[in-house]
C-alpha positions as a LaTeX table, in Angstrom:
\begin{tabular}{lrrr}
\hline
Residue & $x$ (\AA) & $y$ (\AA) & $z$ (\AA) \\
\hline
Unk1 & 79.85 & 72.38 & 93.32 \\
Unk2 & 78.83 & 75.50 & 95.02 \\
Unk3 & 79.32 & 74.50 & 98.40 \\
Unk4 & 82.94 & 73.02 & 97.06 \\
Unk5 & 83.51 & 76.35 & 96.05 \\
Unk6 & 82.12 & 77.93 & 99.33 \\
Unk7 & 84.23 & 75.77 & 101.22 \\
Unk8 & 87.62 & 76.56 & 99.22 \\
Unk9 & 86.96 & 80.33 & 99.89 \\
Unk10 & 86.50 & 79.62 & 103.31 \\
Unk11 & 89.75 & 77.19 & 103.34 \\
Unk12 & 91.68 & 80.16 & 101.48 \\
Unk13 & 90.75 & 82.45 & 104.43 \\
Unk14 & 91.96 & 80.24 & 106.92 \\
Unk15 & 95.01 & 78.82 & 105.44 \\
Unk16 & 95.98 & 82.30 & 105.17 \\
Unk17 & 95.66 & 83.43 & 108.51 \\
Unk18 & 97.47 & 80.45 & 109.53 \\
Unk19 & 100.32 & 81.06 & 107.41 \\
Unk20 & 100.29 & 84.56 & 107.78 \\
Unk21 & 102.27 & 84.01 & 111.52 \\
Unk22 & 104.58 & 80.96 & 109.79 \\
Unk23 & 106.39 & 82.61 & 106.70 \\
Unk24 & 109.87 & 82.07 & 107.75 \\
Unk25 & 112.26 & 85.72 & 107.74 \\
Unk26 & 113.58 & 85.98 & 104.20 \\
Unk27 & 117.15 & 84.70 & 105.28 \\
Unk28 & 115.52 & 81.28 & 105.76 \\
Unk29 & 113.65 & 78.90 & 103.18 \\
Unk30 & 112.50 & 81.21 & 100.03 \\
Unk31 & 110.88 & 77.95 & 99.37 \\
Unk32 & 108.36 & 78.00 & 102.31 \\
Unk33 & 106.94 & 81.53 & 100.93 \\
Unk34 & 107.01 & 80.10 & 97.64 \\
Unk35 & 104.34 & 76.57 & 98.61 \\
Unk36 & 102.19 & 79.26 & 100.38 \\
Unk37 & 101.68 & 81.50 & 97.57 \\
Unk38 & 101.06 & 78.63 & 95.50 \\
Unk39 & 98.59 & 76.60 & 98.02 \\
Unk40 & 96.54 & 79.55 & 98.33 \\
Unk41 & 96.80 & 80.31 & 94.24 \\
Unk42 & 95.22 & 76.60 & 93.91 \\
Unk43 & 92.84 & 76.84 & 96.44 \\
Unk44 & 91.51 & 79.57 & 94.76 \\
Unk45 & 91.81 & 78.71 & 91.42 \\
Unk46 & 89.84 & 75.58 & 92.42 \\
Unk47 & 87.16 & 77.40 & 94.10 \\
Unk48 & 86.75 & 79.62 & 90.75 \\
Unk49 & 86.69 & 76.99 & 88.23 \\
Unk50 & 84.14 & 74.98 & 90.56 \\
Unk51 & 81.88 & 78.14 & 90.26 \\
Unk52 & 82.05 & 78.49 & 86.43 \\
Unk53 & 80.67 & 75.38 & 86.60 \\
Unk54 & 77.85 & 75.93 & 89.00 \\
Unk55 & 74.57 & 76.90 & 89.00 \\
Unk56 & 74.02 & 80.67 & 89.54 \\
Unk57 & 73.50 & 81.26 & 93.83 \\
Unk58 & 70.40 & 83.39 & 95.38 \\
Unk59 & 69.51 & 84.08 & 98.62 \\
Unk60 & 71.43 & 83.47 & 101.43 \\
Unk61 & 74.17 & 81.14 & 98.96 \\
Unk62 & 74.67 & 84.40 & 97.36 \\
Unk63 & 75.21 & 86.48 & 100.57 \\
Unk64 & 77.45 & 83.39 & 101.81 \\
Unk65 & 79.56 & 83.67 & 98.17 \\
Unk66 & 79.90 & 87.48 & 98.58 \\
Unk67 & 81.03 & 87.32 & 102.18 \\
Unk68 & 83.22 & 84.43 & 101.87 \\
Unk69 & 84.84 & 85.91 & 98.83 \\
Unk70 & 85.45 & 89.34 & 100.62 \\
Unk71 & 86.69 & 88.00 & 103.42 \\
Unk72 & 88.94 & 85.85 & 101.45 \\
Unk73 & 90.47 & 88.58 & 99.42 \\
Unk74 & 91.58 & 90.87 & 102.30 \\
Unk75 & 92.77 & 87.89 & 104.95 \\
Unk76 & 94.82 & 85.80 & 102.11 \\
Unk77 & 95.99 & 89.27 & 100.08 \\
Unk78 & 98.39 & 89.84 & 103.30 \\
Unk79 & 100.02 & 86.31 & 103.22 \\
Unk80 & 100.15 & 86.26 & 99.14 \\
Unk81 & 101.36 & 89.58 & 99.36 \\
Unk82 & 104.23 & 88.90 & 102.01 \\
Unk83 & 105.35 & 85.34 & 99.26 \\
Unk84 & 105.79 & 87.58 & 96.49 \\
Unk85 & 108.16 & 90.53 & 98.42 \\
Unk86 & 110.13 & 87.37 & 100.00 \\
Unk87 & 110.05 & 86.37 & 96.66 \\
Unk88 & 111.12 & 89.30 & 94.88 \\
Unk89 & 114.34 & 89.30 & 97.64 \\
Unk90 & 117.67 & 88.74 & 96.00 \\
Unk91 & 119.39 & 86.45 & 98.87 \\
Unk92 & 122.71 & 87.14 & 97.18 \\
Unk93 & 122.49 & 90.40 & 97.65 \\
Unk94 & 125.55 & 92.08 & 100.38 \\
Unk95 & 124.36 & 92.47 & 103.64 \\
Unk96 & 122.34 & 95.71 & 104.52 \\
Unk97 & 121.30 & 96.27 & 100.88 \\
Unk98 & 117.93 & 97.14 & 101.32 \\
Unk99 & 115.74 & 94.75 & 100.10 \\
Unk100 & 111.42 & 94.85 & 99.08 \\
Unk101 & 111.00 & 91.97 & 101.87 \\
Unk102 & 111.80 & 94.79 & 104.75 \\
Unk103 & 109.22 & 94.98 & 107.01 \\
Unk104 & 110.70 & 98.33 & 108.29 \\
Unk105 & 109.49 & 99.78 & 105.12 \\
Unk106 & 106.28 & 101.27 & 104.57 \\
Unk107 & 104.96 & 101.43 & 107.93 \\
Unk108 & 101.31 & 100.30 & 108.43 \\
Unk109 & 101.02 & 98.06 & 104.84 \\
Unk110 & 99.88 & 95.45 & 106.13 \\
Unk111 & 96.35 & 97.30 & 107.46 \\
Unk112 & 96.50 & 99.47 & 104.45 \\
Unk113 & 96.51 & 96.19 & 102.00 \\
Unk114 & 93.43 & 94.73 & 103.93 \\
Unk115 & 91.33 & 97.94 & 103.58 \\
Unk116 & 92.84 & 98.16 & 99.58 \\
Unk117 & 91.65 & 94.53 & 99.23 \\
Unk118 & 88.37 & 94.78 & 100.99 \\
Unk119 & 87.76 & 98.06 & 98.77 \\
Unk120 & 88.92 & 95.94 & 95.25 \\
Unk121 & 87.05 & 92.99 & 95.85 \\
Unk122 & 84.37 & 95.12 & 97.10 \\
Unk123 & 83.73 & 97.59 & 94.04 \\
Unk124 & 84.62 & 94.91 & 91.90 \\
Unk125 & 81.43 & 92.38 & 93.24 \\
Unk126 & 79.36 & 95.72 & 93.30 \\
Unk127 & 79.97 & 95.98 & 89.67 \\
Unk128 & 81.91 & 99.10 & 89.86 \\
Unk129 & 85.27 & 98.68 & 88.55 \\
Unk130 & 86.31 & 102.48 & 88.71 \\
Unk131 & 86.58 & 101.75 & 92.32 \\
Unk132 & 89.90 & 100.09 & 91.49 \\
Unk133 & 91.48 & 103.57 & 90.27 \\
Unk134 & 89.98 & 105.30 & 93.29 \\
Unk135 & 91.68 & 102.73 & 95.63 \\
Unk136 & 95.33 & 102.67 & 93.46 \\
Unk137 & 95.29 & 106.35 & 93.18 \\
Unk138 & 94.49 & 107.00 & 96.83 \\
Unk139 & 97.18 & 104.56 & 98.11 \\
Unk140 & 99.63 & 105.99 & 95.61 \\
Unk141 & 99.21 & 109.67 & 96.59 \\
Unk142 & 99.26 & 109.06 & 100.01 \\
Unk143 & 102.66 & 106.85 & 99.99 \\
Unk144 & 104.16 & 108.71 & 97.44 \\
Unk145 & 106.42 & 111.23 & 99.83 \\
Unk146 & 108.25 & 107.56 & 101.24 \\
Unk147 & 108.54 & 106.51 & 97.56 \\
Unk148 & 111.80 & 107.99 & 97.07 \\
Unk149 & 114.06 & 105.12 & 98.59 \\
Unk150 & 114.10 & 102.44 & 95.71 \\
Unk151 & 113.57 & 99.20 & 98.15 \\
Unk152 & 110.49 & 101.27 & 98.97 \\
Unk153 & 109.02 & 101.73 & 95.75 \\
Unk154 & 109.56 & 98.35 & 94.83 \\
Unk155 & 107.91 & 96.89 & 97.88 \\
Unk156 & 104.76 & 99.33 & 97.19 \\
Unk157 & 105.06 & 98.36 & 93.31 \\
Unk158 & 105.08 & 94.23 & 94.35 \\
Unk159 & 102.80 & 94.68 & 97.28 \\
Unk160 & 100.55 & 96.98 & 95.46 \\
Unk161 & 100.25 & 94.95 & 92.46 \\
Unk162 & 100.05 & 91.29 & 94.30 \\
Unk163 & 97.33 & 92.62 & 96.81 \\
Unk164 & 95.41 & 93.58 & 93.96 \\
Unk165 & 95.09 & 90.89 & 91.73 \\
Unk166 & 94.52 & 88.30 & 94.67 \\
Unk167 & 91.27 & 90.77 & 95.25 \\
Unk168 & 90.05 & 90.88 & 91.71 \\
Unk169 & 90.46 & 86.93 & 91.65 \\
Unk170 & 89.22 & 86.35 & 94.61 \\
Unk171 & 86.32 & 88.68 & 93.12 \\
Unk172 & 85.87 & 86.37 & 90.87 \\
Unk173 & 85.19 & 83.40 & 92.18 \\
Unk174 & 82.31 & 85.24 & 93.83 \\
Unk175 & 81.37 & 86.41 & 90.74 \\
Unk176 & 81.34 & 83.26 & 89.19 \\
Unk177 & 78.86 & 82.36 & 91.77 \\
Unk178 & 76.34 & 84.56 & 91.36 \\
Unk179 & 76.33 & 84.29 & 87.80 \\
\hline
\end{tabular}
């Protein structure tokens, strides 16, 4: 069961960098974003539940859990991330309304999620939880001048909020390994 669970957190990785580059532009196939963010969901949830249920990991299986769970977090937070705001997009909505989905927005998210999600899952498998409110409050105060617009504040509100709970969970199913 461990090396099930290694191998999901692995798959999670990949299948996110592969669908990273295939989520279709928000005027096409909601639906597509939609089977992504709930592939990887599964995948992970899968890999957690099949650690509960293992043995604790040492050694280089615990290294491997940590690694694989980290690296998880911040390659599949982008891709779960980028569901949601397509997601969240009204596709009624008149034309040049702006819309959460708008990569125009926010310029440089998608390196500041993977350095938010490496932190998360980070502080969270180091047992140091307060590192959550250090990340959250850092990325807030530094984004807060191009908060004003509300398409902007609810892409950093969806984004924000999606990036970190696919950290914490992928957090733990590493935790769930070593313990």
């Amino acid at each position: 069961m461990t090396v099930a669970s290694l191998l999901l957190l692995a798959a999670v990785s990949a299948l996110a960098l592969g669908l990273y580059r295939e989520l279709p532009p928000v005027r096409r196939k909601r639906a597509r974003a939609l089977i992504a963010l709930v592939v990887a969901v599964v995948l992970l949830g899968t890999a957690g539940a099949l650690a509960w249920v293992a043995p604790a990991v040492t050694g280089w299986v615990a290294e491997a859990a940590v690694a694989l769970a980290v690296l998880a977090g911040a390659t599949a937070g982008g891709p779960v991330a980028t569901a949601l705001l397509r997601l969240a997009t009204n596709p009624g909505a008149a034309p040049g309304t702006p819309s959460p989905a708008d990569p125009t927005l926010l310029h440089g998210g998608a390196w500041i999620g993977v350095l938010e999600r490496l932190a998360v899952t980070s502080s969270v498998l180091l047992g140091w939880p307060e590192g959550v409110a250090v990340v959250l409050a850092v990325k807030g105060l530094g984004r807060y001048p191009e908060l004003r617009a509300p398409a902007a504040a609810e892409r950093f509100i969806i984004g924000t909020f999606g990036s970190v709970l696919w950290a914490v969970a992928c957090a733990g199913a590493g935790w769930a390994l070593l313990h």
